[in-house]
C-alpha positions as CSV (number, residue, x, y, z in Angstrom):
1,X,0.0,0.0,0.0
2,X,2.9,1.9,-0.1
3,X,2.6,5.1,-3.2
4,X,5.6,7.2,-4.4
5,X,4.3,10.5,-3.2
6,X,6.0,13.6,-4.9
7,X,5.6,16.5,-2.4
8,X,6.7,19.3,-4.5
9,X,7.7,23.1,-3.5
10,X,4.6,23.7,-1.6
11,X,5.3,20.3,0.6
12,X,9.1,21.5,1.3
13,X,8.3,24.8,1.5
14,X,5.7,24.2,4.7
15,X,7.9,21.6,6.0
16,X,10.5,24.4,6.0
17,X,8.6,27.0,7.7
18,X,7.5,24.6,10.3
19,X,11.3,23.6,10.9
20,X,12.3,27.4,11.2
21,X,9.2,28.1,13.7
22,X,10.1,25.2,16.1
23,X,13.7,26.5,16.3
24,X,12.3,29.8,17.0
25,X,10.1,28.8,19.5
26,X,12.8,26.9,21.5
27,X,14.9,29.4,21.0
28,X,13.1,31.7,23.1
29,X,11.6,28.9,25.6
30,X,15.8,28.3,26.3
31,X,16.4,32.1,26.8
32,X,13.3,32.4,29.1
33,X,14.4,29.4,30.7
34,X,18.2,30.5,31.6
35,X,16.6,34.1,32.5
36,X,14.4,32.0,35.0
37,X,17.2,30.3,36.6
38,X,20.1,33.4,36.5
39,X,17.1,35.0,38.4
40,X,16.7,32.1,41.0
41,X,20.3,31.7,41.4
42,X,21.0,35.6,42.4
43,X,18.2,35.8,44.8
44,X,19.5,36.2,48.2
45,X,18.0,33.6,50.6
């Protein structure tokens, strides 16, 4: 059952933008993240 499916520009093109947008997104989720613990580690106790 298995077809050769030929995904063309439109198929890479998506696939691209989706790639781009999850490396974006953890981008900023990381520097959030390290903000969150520089904070936490110069808070006196």
């Amino acid at each position: 059952m298995s077809k050769n499916v030929e995904i063309g520009i439109a198929g890479s093109l998506t696939v691209s933008v989706l790639v781009v947008a999850v490396a974006l997104l953890l981008r900023s989720f990381y520097g959030r993240y390290t903000r969150l613990v520089k904070r936490k580690d110069d808070a006196p106790e």
